[in-house]
C-alpha positions in Angstrom: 10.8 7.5 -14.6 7.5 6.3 -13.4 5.5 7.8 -11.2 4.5 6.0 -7.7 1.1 6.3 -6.4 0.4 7.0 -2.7 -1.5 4.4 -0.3 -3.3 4.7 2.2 -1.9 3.2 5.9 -1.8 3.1 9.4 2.1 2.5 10.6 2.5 1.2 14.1 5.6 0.4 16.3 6.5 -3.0 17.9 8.7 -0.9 20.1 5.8 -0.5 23.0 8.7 1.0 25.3 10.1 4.0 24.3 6.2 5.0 23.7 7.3 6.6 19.9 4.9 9.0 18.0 7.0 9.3 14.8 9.1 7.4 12.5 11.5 9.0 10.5 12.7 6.7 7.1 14.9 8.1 4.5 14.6 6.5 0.7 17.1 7.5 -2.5 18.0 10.8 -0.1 14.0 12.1 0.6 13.4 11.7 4.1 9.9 11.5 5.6 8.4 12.2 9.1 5.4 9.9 9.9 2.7 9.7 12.4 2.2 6.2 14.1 -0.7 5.0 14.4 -2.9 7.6 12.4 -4.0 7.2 9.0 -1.3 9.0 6.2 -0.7 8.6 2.5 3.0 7.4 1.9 4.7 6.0 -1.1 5.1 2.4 -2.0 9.1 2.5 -1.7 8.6 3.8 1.9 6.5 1.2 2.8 9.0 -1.2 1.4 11.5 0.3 3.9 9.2 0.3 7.2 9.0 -3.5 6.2 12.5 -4.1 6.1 13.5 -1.9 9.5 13.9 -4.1 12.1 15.4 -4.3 15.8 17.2 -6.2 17.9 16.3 -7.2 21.3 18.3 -9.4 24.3 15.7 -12.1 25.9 16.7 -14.0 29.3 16.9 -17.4 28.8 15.3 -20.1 31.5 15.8 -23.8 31.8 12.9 -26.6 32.5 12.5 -25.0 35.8 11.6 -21.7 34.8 15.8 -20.0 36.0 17.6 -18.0 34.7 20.3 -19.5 32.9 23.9 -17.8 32.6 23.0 -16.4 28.7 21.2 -14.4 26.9 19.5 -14.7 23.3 19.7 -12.2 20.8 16.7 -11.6 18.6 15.6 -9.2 15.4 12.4 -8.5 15.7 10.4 -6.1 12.9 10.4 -2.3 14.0 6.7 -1.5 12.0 3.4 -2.7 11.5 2.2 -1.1 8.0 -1.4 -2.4 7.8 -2.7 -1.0 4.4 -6.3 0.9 4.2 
């Protein structure tokens, strides 16, 4: 089996309102407790997966006149920023 190498990042959450200072991602059973938006040294398969985590959020829509209209749009949206060092 080969052996992964670390990187350096800084992981930072989209989700601005629950005001989150960790992340927890499991990968292949191992599960890891992160710090957002400090520097850390993860591996490249947990990266992988903070890319891939997403969320889903419900936006109003408006017509031309800027109402509300009757429905709402659901949208996935990414859950992390990994921004590599």
């Amino acid at each position: 089996m080969a052996v992964s190498t670390k990187s350096k990042v800084i992981v930072r959450s989209f989700d601005r309102e629950n005001d989150e200072n960790e992340a927890f991602v499991s990968v292949n059973g191992d599960t890891y407790q992160i710090k957002l938006g400090e520097e850390v040294e993860i591996k490249p398969e947990v990266i992988e997966a903070l890319k891939h985590a997403s969320m889903t959020i419900y936006v109003n829509e408006f017509d031309d006149r800027g109402m509300p209209t009757k429905g709402t749009k659901e949208k996935v949206i990414p859950r992390y920023l990994v921004e590599k060092i």
